[in-house]
DSSP file (Angstrom, degrees, kcal/mol; ACC not computed):
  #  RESIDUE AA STRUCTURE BP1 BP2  ACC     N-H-->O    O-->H-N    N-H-->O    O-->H-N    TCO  KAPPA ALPHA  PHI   PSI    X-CA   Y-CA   Z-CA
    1    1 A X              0   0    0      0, 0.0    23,-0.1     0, 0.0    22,-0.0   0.000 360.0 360.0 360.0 111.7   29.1   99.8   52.4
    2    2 A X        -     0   0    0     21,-0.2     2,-0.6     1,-0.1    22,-0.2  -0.013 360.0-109.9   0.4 114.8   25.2   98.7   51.7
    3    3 A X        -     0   0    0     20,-0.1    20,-0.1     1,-0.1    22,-0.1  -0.782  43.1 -86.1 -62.7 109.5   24.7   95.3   50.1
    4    4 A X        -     0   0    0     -2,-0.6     2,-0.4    18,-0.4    18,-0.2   0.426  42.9-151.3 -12.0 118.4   23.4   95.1   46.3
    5    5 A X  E     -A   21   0A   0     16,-1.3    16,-3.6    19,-0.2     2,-0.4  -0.798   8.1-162.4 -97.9 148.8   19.4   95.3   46.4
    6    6 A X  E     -A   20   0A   0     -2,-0.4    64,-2.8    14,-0.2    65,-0.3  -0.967   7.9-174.1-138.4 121.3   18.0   93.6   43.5
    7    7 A X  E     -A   19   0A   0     12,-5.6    12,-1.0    -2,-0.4     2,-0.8  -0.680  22.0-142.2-114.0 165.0   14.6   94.5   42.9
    8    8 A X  E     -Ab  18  72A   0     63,-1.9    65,-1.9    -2,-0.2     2,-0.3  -0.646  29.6-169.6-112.8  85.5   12.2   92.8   40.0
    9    9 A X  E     -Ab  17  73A   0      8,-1.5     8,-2.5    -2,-0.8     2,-0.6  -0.473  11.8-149.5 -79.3 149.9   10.2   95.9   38.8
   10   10 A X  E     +Ab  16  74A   0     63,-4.3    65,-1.8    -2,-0.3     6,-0.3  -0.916  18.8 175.8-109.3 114.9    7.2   95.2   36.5
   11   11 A X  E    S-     0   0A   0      4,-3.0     2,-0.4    -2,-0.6     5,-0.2   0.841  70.5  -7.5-104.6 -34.9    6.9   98.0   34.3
   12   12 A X  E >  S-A   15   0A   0      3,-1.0     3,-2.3     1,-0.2    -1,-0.3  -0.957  87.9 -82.2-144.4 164.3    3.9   96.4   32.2
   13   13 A X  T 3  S+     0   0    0     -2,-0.4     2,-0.2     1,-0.3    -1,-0.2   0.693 133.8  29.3 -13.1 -88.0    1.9   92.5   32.1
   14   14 A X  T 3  S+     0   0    0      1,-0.1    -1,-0.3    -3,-0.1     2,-0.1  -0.373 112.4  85.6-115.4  38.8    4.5   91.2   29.9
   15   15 A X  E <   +A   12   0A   0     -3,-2.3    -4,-3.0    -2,-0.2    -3,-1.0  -0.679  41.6 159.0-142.5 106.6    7.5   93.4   31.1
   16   16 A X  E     -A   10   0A   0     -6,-0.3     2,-0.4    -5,-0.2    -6,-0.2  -0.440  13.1-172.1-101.6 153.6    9.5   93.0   33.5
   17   17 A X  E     -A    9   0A   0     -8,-2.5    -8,-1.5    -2,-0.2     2,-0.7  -0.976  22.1-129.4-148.7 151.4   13.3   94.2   34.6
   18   18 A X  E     -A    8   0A   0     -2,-0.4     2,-0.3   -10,-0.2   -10,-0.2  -0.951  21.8-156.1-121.0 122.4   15.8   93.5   37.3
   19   19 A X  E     -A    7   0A   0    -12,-1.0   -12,-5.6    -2,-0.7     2,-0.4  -0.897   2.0-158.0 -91.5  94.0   17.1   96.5   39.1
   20   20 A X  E     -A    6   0A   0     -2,-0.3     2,-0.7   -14,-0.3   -14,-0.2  -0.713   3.8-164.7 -49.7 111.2   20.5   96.2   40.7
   21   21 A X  E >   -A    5   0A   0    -16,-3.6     3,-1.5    -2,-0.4   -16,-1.3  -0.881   2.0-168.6-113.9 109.8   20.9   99.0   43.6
   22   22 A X  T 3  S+     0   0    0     -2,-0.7   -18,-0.4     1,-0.3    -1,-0.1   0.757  80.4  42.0 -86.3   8.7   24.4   98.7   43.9
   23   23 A X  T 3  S-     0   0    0      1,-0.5    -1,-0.3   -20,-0.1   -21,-0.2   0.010 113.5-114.8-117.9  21.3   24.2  101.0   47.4
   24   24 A X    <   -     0   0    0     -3,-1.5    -1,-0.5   -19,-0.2     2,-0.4  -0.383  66.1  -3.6  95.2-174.5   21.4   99.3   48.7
   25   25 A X  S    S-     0   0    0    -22,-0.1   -23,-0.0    -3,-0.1    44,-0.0  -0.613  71.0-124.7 -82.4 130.6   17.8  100.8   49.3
   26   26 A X        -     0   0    0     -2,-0.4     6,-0.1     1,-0.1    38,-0.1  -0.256  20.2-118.1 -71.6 158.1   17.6  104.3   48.7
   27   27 A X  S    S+     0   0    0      4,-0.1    37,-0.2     3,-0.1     2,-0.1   0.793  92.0  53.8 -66.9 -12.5   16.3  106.3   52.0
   28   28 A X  S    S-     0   0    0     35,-0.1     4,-0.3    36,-0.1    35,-0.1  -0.392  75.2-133.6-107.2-170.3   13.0  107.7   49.9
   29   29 A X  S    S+     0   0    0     33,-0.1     4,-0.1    -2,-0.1    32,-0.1   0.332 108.0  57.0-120.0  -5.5   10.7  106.4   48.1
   30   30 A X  S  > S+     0   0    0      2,-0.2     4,-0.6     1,-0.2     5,-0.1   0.581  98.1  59.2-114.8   5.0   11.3  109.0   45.7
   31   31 A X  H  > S+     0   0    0      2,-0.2     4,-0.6     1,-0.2    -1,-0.2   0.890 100.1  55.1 -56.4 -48.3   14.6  108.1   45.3
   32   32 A X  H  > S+     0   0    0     -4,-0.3     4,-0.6     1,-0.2    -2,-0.2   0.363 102.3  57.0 -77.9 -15.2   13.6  104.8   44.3
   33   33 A X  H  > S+     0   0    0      2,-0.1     4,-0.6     3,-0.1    -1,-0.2   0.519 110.9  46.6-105.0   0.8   11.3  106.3   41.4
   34   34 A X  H  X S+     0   0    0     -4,-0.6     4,-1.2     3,-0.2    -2,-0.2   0.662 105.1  59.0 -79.3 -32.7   14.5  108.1   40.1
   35   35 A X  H  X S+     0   0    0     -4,-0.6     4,-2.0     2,-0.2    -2,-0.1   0.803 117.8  32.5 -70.2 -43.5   16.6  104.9   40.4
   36   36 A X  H  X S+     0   0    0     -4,-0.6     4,-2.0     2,-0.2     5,-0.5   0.953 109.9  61.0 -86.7 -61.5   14.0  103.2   37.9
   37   37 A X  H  X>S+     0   0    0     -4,-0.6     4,-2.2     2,-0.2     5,-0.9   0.852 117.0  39.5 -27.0 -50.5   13.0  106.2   35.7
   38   38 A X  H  <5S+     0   0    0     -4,-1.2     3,-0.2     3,-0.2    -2,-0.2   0.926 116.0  43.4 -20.8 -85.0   16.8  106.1   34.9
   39   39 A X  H  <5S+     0   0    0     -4,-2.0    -2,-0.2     1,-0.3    -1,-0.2   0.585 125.4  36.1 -85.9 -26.0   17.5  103.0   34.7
   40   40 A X  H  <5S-     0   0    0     -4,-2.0    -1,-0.3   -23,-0.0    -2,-0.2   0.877 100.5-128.4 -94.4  -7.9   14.2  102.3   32.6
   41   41 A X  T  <5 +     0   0    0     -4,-2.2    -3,-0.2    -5,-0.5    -4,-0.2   0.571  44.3 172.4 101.1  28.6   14.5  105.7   30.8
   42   42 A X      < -     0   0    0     -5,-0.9    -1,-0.1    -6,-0.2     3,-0.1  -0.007  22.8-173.2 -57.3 166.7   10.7  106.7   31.7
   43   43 A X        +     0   0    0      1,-0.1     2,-0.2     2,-0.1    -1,-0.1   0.216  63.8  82.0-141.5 -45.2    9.5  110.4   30.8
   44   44 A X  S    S-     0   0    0      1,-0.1    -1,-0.1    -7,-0.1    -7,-0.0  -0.508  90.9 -90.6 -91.8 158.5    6.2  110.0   32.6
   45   45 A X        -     0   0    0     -2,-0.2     2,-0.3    32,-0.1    -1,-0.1  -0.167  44.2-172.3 -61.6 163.2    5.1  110.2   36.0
   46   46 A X        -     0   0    0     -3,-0.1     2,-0.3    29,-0.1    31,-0.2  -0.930  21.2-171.7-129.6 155.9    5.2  107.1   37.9
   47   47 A X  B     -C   76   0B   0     29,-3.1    29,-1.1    -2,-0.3     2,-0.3  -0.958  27.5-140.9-139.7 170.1    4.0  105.8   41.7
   48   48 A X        -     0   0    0     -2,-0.3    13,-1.3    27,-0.2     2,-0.2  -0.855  12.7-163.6-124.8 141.7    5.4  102.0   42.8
   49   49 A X  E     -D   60   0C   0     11,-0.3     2,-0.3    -2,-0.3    11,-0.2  -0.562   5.8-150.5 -82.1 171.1    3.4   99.4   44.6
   50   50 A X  E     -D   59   0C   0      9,-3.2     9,-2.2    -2,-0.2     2,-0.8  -0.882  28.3-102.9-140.4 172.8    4.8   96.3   46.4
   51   51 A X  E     -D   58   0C   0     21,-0.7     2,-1.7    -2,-0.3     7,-0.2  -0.685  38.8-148.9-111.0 111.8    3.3   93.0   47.1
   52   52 A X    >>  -     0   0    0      5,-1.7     4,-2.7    -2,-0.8     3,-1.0  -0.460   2.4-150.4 -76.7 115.1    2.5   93.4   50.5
   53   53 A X  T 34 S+     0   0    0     -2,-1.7    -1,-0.1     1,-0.2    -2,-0.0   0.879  87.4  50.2 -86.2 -21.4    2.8   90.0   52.3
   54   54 A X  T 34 S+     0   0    0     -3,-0.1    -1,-0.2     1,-0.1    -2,-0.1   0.598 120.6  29.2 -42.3 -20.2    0.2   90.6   54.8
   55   55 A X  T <4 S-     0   0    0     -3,-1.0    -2,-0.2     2,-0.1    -1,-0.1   0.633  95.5-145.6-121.0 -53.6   -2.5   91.7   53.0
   56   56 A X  S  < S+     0   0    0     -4,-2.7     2,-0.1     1,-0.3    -3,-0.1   0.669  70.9  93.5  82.0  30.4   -1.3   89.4   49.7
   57   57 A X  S    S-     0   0    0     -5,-0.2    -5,-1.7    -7,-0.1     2,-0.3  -0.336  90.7 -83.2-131.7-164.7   -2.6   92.1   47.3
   58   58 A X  E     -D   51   0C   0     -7,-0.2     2,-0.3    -2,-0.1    -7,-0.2  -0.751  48.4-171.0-104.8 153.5   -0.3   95.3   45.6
   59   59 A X  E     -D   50   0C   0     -9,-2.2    -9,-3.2    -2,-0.3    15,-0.2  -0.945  26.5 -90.8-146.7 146.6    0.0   98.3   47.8
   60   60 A X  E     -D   49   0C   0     -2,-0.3     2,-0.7   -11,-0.2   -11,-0.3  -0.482  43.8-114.7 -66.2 147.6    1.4  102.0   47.3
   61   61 A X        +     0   0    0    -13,-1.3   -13,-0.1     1,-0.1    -1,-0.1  -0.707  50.2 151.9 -77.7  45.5    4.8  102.4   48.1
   62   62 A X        +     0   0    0     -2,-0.7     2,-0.2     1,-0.2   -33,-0.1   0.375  57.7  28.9 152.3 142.4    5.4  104.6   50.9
   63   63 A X    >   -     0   0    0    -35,-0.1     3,-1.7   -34,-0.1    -1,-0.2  -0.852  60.3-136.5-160.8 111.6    8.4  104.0   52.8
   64   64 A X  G >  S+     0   0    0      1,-0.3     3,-0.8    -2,-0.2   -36,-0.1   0.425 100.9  88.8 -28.7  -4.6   11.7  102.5   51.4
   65   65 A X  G 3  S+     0   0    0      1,-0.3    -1,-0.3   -38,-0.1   -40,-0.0   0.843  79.8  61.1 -78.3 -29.7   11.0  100.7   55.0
   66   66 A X  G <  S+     0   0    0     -3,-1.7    -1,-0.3     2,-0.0     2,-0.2   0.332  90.2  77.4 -77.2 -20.4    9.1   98.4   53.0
   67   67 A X    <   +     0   0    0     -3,-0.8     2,-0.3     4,-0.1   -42,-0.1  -0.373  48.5 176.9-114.8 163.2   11.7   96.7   50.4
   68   68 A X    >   -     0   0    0     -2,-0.2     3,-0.6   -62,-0.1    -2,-0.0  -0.860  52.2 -49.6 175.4 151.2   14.5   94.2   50.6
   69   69 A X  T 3  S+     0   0    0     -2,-0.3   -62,-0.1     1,-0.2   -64,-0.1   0.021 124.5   4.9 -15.1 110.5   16.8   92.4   49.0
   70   70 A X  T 3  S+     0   0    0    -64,-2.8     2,-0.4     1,-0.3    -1,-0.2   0.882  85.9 160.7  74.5  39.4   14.5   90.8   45.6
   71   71 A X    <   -     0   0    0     -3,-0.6   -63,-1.9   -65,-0.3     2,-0.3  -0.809  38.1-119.7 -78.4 142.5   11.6   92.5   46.2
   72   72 A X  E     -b    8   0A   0     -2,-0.4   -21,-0.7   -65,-0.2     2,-0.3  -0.595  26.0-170.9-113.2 119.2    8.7   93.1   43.5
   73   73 A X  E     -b    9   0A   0    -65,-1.9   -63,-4.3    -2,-0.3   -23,-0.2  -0.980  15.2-147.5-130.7 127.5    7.7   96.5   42.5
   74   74 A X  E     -b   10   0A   0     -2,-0.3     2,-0.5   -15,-0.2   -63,-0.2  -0.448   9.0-152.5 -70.9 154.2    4.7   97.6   40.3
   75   75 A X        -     0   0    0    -65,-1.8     2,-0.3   -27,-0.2   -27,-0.2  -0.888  16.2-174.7-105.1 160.8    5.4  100.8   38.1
   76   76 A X  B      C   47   0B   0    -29,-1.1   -29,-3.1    -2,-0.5   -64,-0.0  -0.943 360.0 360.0-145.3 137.5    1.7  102.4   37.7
   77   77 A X              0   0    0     -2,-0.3   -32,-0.1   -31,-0.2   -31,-0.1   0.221 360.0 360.0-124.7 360.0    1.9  105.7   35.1
């Protein structure tokens, strides 16, 4: 069994949520935008950045290859 991902998604400035994946990182990326739309109850489309530590800026989201344990995701609508 997968270890619990816990992600910090930022859905707006001054809102933020922490996302418990209790099977781990899902294998898509759009997996992972069903996993939040759930959880946050979103209606609109969404696409996810990360904070890309090479670059040190936000980047689009994708490949699930990209995430880990406590990792930071923008929602963008």
């Amino acid at each position: 069994m997968a270890a619990i991902t816990r992600l910090l998604v930022i859905l707006e400035e001054d809102s933020r949520i922490k996302l418990e994946l209790p099977n781990g990182i899902p294998s898509s990326v759009d997996e992972v935008i069903q996993e939040i739309t759930n959880f946050c109850g979103l209606t609109n489309e969404i696409r996810l950045q990360y904070k890309d530590a090479d670059f040190g800026t936000w980047v689009n989201l994708t490949s699930t290859s990209e995430l880990k344990d406590l990792a930071t995701l923008k929602v963008l609508m």
